[in-house]
C-alpha positions in Angstrom: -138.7 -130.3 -18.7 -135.4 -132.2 -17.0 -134.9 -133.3 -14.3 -131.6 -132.5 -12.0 -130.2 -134.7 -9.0 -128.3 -131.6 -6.6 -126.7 -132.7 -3.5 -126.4 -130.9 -0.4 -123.0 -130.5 0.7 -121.7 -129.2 4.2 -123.4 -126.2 5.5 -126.4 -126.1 3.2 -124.8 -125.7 -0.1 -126.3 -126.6 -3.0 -124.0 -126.3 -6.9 -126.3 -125.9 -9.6 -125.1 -127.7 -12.9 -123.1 -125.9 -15.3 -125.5 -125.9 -18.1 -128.6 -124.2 -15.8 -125.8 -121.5 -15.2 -125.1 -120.8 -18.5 -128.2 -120.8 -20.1 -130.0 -118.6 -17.4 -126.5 -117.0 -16.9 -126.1 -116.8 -13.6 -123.3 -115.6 -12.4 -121.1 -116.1 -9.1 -122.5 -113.7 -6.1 -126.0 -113.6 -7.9 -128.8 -114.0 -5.0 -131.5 -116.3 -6.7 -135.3 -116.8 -4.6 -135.7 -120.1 -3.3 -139.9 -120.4 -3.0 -141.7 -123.3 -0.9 -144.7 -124.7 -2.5 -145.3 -126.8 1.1 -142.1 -129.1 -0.1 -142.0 -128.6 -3.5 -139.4 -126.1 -3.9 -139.3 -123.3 -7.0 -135.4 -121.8 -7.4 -135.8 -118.9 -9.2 -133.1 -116.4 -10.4 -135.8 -113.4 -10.7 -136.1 -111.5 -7.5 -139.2 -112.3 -5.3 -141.4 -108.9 -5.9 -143.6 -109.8 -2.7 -141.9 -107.7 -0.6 -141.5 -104.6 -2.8 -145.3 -105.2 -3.8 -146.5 -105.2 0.0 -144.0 -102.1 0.7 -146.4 -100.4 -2.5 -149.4 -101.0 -0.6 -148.6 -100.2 3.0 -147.1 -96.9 1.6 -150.7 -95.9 -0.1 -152.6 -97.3 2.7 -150.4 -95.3 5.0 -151.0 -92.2 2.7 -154.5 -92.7 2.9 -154.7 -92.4 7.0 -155.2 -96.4 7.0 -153.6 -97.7 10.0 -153.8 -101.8 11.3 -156.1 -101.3 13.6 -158.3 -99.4 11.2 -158.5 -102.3 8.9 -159.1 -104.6 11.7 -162.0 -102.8 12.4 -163.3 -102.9 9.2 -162.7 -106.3 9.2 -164.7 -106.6 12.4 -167.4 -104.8 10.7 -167.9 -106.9 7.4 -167.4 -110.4 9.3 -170.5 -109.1 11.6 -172.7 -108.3 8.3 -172.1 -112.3 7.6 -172.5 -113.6 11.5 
């Protein structure tokens, strides 16, 4: 594991060092995921899959005649079962 010092220059911009670039090779333009671990920060340059994941299961929810407030109620239902 090493360690990199990056500044942040005007505007929010960070420069990644030359050697991270190459040997992940990332290129000019590419979007890389920026995660926050409650101030610990993870910069990754794979795509964050949480959206496309939660856009899966809404669709088969959706497909299944699930709605919100459907799953609210059922919600309601299991917490009362505990109460």
């Amino acid at each position: 594991m090493k360690n990199y010092k990056l500044q942040v220059a005007q505007r929010g911009v960070i420069t990644l060092p030359q050697a991270i670039r190459r040997a992940y090779g990332i290129e000019p333009g590419q979007e890389l995921t920026l995660i926050d671990l409650d101030g610990a920060f993870v910069l990754t340059a794979r795509p964050s899959q949480v959206d496309a994941l939660a856009d899966k299961i809404a669709a088969e929810l959706t497909g299944r005649g699930e709605t919100l407030e459907s799953m609210l109620a059922a919600l309601r239902e299991a917490r009362a079962g505990y109460e």
